[in-house]
N, C-alpha and C positions, 0 to 999 in steps of 0.2 A: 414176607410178613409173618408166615409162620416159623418164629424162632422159638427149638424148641432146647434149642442149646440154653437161652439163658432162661426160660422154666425150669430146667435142671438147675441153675446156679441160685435160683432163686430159692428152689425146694432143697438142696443144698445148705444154702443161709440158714434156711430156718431148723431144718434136721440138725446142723451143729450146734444148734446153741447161741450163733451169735448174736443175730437178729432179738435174744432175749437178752444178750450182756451188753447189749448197744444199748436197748432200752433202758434196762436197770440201771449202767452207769452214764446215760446220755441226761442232757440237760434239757430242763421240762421244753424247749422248742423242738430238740433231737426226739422228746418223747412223742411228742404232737406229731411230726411229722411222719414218725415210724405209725401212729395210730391212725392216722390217714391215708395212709398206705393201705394197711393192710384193711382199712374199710373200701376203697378203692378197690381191694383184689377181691374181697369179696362178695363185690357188687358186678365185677366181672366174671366171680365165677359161676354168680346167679343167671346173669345173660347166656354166658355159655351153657349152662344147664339148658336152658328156656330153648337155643338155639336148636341145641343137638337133640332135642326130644322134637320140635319142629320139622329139623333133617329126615329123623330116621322115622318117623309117625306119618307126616303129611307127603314127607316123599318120597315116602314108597320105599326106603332101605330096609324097614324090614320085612317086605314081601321078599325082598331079594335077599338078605341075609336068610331067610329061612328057606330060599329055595337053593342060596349056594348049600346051604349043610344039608342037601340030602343028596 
């Protein structure tokens, strides 16, 4: 479940440029849908945020992260 290959392809896309030339020459459905996308990615990366400060806060990683660094 965690594929971290296609987060690379993804972050990829969007570092080249294309993801903004799709936009630019896509047709306002191709625009919509790239705009839903990327409101979709960042409502998951809100979760994730929300997640991993829950991980590392409430369960105890970083009692243990500050006890591996010493």
């Amino acid at each position: 479940m965690l594929d971290t290959a296609y987060l690379d392809k993804i972050a990829e896309y969007f570092a080249s440029g294309d993801l903004a030339f799709d936009f630019e020459n896509g047709d306002s459905e191709r625009q919509q849908m790239i705009l839903e996308y990327l409101e979709k990615l960042m409502d998951l990366a809100d979760s994730a945020d929300e997640l991993a400060t829950q991980l590392i806060f409430k369960g105890g990683m970083l009692g243990a992260l500050t006890k591996a660094q010493k």
